[in-house]
MARLOZA-42763 format. One record per atom (N, C-alpha, C, CB): x, z, y. Coordinates in steps of 0.001 Angstrom, whole numbers, plus 500000, padded with zeros to 6 digits. Glycine has a CB too. Layout:
<rs>
XZY/...
</rs>
This chain:
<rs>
380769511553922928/381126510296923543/381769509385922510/382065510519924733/381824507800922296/382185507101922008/383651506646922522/381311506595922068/384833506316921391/385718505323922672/385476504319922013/387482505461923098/385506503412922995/385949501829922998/387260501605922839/385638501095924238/387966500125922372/389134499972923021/389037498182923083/390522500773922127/389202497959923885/389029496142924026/390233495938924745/387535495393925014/390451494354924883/391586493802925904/390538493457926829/392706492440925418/390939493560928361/391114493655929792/389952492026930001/393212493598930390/389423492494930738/388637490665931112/389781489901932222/386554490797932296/390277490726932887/391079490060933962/392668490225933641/390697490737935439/393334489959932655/395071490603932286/395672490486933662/396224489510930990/396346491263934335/396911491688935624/398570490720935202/396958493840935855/398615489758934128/400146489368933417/400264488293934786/400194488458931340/401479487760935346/402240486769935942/401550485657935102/403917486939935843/401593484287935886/401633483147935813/401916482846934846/402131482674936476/401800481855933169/402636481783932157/403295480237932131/401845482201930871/404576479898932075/405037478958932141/404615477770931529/405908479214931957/404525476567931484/403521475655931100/403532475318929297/403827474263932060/404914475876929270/405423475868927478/405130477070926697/407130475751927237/404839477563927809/404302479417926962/402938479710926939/404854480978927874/401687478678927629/400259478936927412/399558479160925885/399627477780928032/400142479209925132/399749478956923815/399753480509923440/400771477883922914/400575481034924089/400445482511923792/400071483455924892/401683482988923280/398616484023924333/397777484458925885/398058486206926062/395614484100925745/398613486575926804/399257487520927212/398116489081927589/400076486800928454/397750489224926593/396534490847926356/396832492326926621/396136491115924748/396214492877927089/396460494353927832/394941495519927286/396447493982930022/395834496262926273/394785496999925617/393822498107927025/395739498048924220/392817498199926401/392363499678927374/391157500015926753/392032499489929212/391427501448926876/390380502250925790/389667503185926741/391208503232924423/388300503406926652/387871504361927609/386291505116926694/387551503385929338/386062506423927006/385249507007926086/383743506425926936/385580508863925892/382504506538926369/381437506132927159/380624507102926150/381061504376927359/379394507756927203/378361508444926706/377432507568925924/377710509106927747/376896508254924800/375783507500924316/374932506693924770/375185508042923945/374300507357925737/373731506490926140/374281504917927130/372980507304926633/375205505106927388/376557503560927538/376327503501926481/378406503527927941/376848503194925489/376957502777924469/375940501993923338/377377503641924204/374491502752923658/373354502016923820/373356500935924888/372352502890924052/373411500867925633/373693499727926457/374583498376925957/374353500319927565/375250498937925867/376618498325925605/376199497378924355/377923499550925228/375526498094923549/375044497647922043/373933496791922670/374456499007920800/373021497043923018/371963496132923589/372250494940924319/371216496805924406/373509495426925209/374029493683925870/374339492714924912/375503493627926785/374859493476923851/375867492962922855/374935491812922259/376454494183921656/373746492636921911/372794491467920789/371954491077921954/371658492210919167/371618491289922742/370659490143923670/371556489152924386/369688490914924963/372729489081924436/373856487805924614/374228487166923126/375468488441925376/373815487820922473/374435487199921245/376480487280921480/373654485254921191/376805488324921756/378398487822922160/379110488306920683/379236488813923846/380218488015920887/380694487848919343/381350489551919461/382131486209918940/381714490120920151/382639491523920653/382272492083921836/384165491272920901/382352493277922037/382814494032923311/383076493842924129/383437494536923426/384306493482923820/385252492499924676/384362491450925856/386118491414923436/383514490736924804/383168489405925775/382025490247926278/382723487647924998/381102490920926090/380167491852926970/381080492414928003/379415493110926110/381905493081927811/382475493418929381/383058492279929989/383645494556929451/383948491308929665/384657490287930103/383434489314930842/385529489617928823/382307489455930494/381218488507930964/380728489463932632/379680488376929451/380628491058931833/379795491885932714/380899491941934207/379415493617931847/382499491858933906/383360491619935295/383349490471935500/384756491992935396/382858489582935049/382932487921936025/381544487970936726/383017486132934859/380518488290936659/379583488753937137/379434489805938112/379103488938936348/379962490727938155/380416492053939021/381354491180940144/381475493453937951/382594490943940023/383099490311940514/382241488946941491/383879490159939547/381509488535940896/381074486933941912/379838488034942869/379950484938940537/379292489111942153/378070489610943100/378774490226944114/376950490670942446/380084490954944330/381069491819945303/381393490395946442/382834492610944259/381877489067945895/382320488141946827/381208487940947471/382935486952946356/380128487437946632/379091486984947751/378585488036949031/377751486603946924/378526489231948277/378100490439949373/379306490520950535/377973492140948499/380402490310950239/381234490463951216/381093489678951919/382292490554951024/380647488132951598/380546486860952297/379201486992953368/380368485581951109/378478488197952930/377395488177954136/376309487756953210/377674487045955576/376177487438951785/375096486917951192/374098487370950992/375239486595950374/372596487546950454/371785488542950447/371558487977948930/370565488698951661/370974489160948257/370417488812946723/368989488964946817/370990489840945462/367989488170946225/366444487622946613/365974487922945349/366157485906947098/364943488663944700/364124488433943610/362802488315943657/364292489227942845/362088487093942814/361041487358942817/359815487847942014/360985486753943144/359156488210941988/358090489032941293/356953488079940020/357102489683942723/356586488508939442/355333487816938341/354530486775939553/353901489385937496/354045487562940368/353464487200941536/353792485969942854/353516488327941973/355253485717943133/355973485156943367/356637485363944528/355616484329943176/356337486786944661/356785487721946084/358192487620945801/356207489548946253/358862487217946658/360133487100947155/360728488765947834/360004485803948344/361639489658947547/362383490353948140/363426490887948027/362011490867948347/364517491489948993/365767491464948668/366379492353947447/366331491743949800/367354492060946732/367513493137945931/368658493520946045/367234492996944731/368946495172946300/369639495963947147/370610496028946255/369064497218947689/371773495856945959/373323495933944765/373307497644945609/375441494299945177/374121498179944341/374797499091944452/375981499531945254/374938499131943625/376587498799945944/377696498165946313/377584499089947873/377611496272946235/
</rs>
């Protein structure tokens, strides 16, 4: 296994006072991932072009995150085909 260690996409920090934004408040976390994650991980990396890790996961929870609201909201997810067949696509969730 691989570890990672990146800062947090979402920092869990309090509110920062309007004179203290200048200094952005980061929360390490390290977690091991199987090779094959890690292939992944590498593959998101260069087909986003992202500059780090970091912004591959920080992208992959703002995304995770908006697909959980909408599903909760009752939303359905639709894909369509080469063909132009329309059907639902089932989240994991």
């Amino acid at each position: 296994m691989t570890a990672l260690t990146l800062p947090p996409a979402a920092a869990t920090a309090p509110e920062q006072p309007a004179d203290d934004r200048t200094r952005l408040v980061k929360n390490r976390v390290q977690f091991d991932l199987a090779p094959r994650s890690m292939e992944r991980l590498n593959t998101l990396k260069r087909k986003t072009e992202a500059a780090s890790y970091a912004e591959v996961v920080k992208n992959a929870l703002r995304l995770y995150e908006a697909l959980i609201e909408e599903t909760e909201a009752g939303k359905q997810f639709l894909v369509r085909d080469a063909a132009g067949v329309v059907s639902p696509y089932h989240l994991f969730l």
